[in-house]
N, C-alpha and C positions, 0 to 999 in steps of 0.2 A: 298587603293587598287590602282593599275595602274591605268593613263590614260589613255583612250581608245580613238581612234583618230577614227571620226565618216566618212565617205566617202561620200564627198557631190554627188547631184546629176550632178554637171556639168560634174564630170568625166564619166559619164556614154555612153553606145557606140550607136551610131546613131541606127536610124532604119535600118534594110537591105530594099537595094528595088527589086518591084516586079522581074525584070528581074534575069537570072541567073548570080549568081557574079563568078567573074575570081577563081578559089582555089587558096587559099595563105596559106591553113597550113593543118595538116592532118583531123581535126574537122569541117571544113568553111561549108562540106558536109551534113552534120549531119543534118541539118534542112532542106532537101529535102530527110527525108529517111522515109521509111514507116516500122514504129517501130512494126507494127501488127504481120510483115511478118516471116515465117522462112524460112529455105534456106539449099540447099546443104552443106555447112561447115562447119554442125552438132555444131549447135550453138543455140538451138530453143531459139525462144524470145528475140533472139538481132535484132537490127535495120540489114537490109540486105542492103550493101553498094555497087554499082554497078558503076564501073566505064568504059567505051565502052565494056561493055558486061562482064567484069572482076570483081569478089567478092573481095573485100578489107579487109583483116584482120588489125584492128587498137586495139587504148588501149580499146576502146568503147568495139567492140563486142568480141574482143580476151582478156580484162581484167583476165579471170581467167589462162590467162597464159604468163601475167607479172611476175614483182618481187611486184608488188604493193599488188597481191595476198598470195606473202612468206607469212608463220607464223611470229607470233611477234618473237620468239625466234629463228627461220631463219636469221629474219629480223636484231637484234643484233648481233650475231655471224657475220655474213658479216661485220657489220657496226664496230665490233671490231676491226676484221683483217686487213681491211683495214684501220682504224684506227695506230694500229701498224705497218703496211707498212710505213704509211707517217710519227710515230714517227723516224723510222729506218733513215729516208729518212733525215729527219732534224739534228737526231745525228750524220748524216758523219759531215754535215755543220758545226755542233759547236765544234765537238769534235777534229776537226783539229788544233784548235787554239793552243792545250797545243802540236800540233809536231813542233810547229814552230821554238822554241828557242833549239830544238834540231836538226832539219835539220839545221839551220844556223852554229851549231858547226859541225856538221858531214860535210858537203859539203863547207865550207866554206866561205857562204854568208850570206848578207844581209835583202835577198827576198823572203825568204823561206814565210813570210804574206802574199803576192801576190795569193801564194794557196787559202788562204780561200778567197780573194776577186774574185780569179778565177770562184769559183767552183758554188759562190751565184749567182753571174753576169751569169753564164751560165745559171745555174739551171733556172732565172728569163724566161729566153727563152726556155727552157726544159719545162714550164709550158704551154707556148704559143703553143709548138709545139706539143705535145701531145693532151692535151684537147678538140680542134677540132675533132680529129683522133678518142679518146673512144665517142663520139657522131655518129661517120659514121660505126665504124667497131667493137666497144664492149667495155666495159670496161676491159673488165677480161685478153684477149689478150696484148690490151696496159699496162696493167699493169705487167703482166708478161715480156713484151719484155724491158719494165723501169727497172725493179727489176734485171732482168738477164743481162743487158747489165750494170746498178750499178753493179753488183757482179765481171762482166769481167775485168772491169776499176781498181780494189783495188789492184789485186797482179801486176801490172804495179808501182804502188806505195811502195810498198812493198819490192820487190824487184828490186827494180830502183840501178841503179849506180851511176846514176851522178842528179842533179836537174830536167833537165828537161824529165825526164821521171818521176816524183811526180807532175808535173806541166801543164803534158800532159792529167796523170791521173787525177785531178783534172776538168779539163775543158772538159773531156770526160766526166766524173761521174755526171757533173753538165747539159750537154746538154743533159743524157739520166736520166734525174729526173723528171717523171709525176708531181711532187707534191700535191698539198693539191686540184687541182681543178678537177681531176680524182675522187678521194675521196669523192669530196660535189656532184660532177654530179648522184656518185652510193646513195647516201642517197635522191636526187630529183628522182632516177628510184623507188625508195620503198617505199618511203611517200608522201602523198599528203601534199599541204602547207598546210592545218591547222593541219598536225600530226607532221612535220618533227622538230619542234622546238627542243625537246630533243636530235634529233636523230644528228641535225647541231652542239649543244651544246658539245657534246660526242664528236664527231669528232675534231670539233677546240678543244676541254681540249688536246685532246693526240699531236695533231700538234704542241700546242704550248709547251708542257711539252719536246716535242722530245728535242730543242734546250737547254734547262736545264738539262735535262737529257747527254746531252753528255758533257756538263760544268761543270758537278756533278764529274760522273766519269773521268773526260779528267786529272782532278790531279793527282791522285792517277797510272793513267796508264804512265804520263811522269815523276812522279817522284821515280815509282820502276819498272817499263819495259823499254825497247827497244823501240823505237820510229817505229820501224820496228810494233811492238806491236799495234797502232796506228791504222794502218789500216787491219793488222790480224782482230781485234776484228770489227771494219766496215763491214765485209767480214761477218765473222761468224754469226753478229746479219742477217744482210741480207739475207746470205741465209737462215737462221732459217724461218725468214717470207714469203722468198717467197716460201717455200717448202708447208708451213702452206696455203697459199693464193691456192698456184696453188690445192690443195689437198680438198681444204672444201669450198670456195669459189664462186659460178656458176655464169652466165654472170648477168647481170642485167637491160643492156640497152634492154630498150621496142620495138625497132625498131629490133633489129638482134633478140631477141626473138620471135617477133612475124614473123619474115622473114625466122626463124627456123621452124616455126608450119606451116605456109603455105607452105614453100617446103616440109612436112613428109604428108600436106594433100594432095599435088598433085600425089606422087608420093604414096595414096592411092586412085588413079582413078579420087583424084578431081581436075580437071584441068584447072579448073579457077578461082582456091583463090589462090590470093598473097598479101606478106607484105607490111609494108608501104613503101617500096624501090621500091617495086613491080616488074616488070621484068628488071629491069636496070642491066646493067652484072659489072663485077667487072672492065672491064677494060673502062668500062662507066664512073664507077664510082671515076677512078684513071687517068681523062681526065685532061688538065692541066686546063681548064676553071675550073671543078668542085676542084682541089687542088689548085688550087688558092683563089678559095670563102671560102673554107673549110680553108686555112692555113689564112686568113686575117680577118675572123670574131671575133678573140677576141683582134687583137690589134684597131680591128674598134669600137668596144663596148668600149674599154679601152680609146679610143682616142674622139669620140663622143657622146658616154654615159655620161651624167652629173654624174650619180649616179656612176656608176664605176669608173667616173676618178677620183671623190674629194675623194669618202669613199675608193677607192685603194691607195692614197696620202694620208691620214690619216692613216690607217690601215700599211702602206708599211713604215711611218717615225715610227712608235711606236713599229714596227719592228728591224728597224734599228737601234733604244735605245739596244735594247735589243744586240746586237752583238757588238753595242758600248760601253757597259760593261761589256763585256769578253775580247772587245781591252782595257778598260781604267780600269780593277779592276785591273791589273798588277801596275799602277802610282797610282793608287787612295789607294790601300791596303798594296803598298809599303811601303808607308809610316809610317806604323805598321808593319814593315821587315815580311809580310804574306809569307808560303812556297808555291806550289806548290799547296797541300792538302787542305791548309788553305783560297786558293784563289777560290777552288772548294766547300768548305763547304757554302763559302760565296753566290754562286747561290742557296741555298736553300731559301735567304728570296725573290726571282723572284716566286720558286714553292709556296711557302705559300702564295705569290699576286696571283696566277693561282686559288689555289683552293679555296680562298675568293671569288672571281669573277664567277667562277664555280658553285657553290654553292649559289650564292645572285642570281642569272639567276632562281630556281626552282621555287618562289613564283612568279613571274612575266609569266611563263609558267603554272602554275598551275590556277593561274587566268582566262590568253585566254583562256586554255581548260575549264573551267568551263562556260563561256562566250559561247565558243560552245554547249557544253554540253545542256544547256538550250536555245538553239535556237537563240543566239542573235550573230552568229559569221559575220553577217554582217555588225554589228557596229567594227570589226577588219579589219585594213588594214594592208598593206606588214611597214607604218608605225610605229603600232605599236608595233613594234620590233625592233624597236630605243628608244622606253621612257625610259627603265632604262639605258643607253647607256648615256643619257640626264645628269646623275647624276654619273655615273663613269666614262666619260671620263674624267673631269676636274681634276681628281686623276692623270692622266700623267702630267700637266702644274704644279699641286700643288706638285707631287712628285720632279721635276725636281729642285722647287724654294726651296722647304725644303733643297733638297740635295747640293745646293749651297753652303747654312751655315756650309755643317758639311765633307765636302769631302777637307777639308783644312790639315789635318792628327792631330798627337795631339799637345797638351794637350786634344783632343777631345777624346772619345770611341769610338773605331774603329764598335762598333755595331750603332751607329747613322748613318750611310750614309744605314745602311742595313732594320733602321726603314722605311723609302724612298723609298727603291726598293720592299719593299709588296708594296706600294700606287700605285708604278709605274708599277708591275708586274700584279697588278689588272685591271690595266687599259688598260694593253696589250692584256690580254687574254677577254676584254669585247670588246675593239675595235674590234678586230679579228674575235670574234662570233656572234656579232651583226650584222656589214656590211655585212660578209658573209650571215646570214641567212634572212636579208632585202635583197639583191641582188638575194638569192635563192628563195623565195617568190615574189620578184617584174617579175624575168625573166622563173623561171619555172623551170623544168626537160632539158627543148628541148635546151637552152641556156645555162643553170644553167653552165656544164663546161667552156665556154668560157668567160661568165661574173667573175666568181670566178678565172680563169685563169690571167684576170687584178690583180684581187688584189692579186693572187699569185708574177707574176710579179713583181708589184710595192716593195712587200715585201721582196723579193731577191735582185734584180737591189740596192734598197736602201741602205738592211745590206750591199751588198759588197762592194758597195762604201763608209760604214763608216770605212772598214779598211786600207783606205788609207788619211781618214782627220783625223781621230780616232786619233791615237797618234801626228802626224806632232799639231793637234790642241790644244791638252791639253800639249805638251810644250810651244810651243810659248803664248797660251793664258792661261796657269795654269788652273787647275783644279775648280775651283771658277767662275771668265770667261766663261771657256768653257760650265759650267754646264747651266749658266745664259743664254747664246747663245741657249742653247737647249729647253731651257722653252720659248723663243720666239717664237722659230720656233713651239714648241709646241701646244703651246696657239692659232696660226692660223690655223695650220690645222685641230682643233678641233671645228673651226667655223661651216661646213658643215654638220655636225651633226644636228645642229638646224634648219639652212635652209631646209634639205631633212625631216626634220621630219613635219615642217610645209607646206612646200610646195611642198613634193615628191607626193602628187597626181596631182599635175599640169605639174610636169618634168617627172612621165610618161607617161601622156596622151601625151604627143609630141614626147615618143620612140616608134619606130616603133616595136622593139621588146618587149618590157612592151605590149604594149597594144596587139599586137595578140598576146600574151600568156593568158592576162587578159578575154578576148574574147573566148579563146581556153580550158582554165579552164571553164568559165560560162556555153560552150553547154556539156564541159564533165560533169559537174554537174547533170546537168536538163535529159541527155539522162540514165546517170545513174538512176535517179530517176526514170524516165519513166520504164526502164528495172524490176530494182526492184520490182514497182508497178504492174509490167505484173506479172513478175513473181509469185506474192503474189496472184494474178487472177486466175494463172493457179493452182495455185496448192490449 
């Protein structure tokens, strides 16, 4: 069975003292509240929250009109769509790769690669810029104005003339990409940390599958379509999803939902419950102090956070693998004269590493839960959701060294460098799910977008930048070389792994955000219980 990583007592959080403490989060209150009480907000038997005279609707006593409350099969229908949103999202990214050698004959250049380092490099900052934003103003709106303003960008490409209008479209399409950290904030608004393991699981399979999925099909559409074709079909999956999103989808963040129920209660006579915004007006809240704190909190998490900067550099280079072999199967598969089709078939042994990875994840989840199940979920920390991570990330450094030996072309079978890329596609998709769902567990719902936004970041920033060393490298240093270079770099950023799993309850007792969410979780706990047990009284 798993190890289970026990929480010593030293992390544990001071006493509060007798005086009244400063509020620093929406919960800090909770423990001056008199749970007995009921109260105008038609809420009997929630703790009554009283702030200068004003009733506070939060997750506490407004719970059952969260998404925390959706049905379970609410609860996955959401977590699918948006799922397929961000596969959508990743298949522009990979799928551009196969217009490349045909913008360069059509237009008559060199640079037509430049797109897809464009579009990742922006996207990296499309995550940053977003993420903030579905924390202040909804999920379901930002995602929509992501998806539609993707969809705006494609026929600029499309029907482009000359280059830079494909080039223009690209660096729009990538700065209007919520990506993958929109996504993990909606599965933190639904589940609590000790449910959401599956639910983080589901998500990273379909993000990371998006980018194989467009390397799948990216062959077969540049070598019997129009390159035009290209981004037609970008277009059409997109709007497919977001028509699906905007239609079946509802908002999910707990803060405008509950800012929702207290403006339909005031304006039924009761007029002094408000959300956790509570009376701040919009143009408060779009003050340049307040879009400043709001636009600089995840590259400050990204930049200060121990846990976000190594596991987003970890996670963001095993990324980068991955787009450096859709720039290098072209040299590397050459060399067995592969067509077009042939070089697309060959991302299937990436998906078969996704769903070994996918799939070894269930007994390790099925464990914690049972852990819960019987009372002992307190011997679980946000660590232990790195142990089997312990044992497959070493599959990236081990993949990369194998593939050293056999990516030389023949006398070799060209299916040996593809034995390789399961090891190394396993390892991609564990990296990816792991970090993410230790980051969504260490920082919470209330963060969870802008922590996860780092390592969306890191993941973009990287791949784009491997398509400009990607080939220039594997000439001058051959294929052999170049692979050898990768398992270096590999092998160190797979060191942080080990450290945060042994010592990540000492590096987050020193974040300021770890710990008042850790804090903030503990009174939601205990008041729920409280409520429950009333409840059980009353009736």
């Amino acid at each position: 069975m798993p190890h289970t990583r026990i929480e010593s007592n030293a992390s544990t959080v001071p006493a509060t003292p007798d005086t009244e403490p400063k509020h620093r989060g929406p919960f800090d209150h909770i423990e001056h509240v008199n749970t007995a009480s009921t109260q105008s907000t038609g809420l009997p038997g929630r703790p009554k929250i009283e702030l200068g005279g004003v009733e506070q609707l939060d997750e506490i006593n407004g719970y059952e009109y969260t998404a925390y409350n959706f049905s379970t099969g609410k609860k996955w229908w959401i977590l699918t769509v948006v799922a397929l949103c961000q596969t959508s999202m990743n298949f522009n990214a990979a799928v551009y790769s196969n217009a490349v050698n045909p913008l360069n004959e059509y237009y008559g250049i060199t640079r037509a690669r430049d797109g897809m380092a464009a579009f990742l490099i922006t996207y990296a900052f499309g995550c940053e810029l977003w993420a903030p934003w579905s924390e202040e103003f909804g999920r379901w709106i930002i995602m929509q104005l992501s998806l539609g303003l993707i969809n705006i960008w494609q026929p600029l490409a499309a029907w482009s003339t000359n280059w830079n209008m494909v080039l223009a479209s690209r660096v729009l399409g990538g700065f209007s990409t919520a990506g993958g950290s929109v996504t993990l904030g909606m599965v933190a608004d639904m589940f609590d940390p000790e449910e959401q393991q599956y639910a983080v699981l589901w998500a990273s399979f379909w993000s990371c599958i998006g980018s194989v999925i467009g390397g799948i099909c990216g062959g077969p559409i540049e070598q019997y379509l129009s390159w035009r074709w290209n981004f037609y079909i970008q277009l059409m999956f997109g709007l497919v999803v977001q028509l699906i999103h905007a239609l079946t989808v509802p908002e999910t963040r707990s803060t405008v939902m509950l800012d929702r129920k207290a403006k339909q209660m005031r304006k039924q006579n009761r007029t002094n419950v408000y959300g956790p915004n509570g009376s701040k007006s919009l143009r408060q809240r779009l003050s340049w102090k307040e879009v400043k704190k709001t636009m600089w909190r995840p590259y400050h998490m990204l930049l200060f956070e121990p846990i976000v900067l190594f596991l987003s550099l970890l996670s963001g280079f095993s990324d980068a693998l991955i787009f450096s072999f859709l720039e290098s199967y072209g040299i590397v598969f050459g060399q067995w004269n592969f067509n077009a089709v042939q070089f697309s078939l060959a991302m299937f042994a990436l998906l078969i590493g996704y769903c070994v990875a996918y799939f070894s994840f269930f007994p390790v989840i099925r464990h914690h839960n049972k852990l819960r199940k019987n009372g002992n979920a307190a011997r679980l920390t946000p660590e232990s959701r790195l142990w089997w991570l312990l044992f497959l990330a070493p599959l990236l450094p081990i993949g990369l060294f194998g593939s050293a030996f056999v990516v030389t072309g023949p006398p070799l079978p060209w299916i040996a460098p593809l034995v390789f890329a399961v090891l190394i596609g396993t390892a991609n998709m564990a990296i990816y799910y792991a970090t993410i769902d230790y980051m969504v567990a260490a920082y919470g719902g209330k963060y969870a977008a802008s922590a996860t936004g780092g390592n969306g970041f890191s993941r973009d920033l990287l791949a784009g930048l491997c398509a400009f060393y990607t080939g220039p490298m594997y000439k001058s240093l051959g294929t052999q070389n170049s692979t050898f270079l990768l398992f270096g770099v590999s092998f160190l950023v797979c060191i942080p792994v080990y450290v945060f799993y042994w010592k990540g309850p000492q590096v987050r007792a020193r974040s300021k955000w770890a710990e008042k969410v850790k804090v903030e979780q503990e009174k939601m706990a205990r008041v729920r219980g409280e409520i429950v047990a009333r409840r059980q009284q009353m009736a």
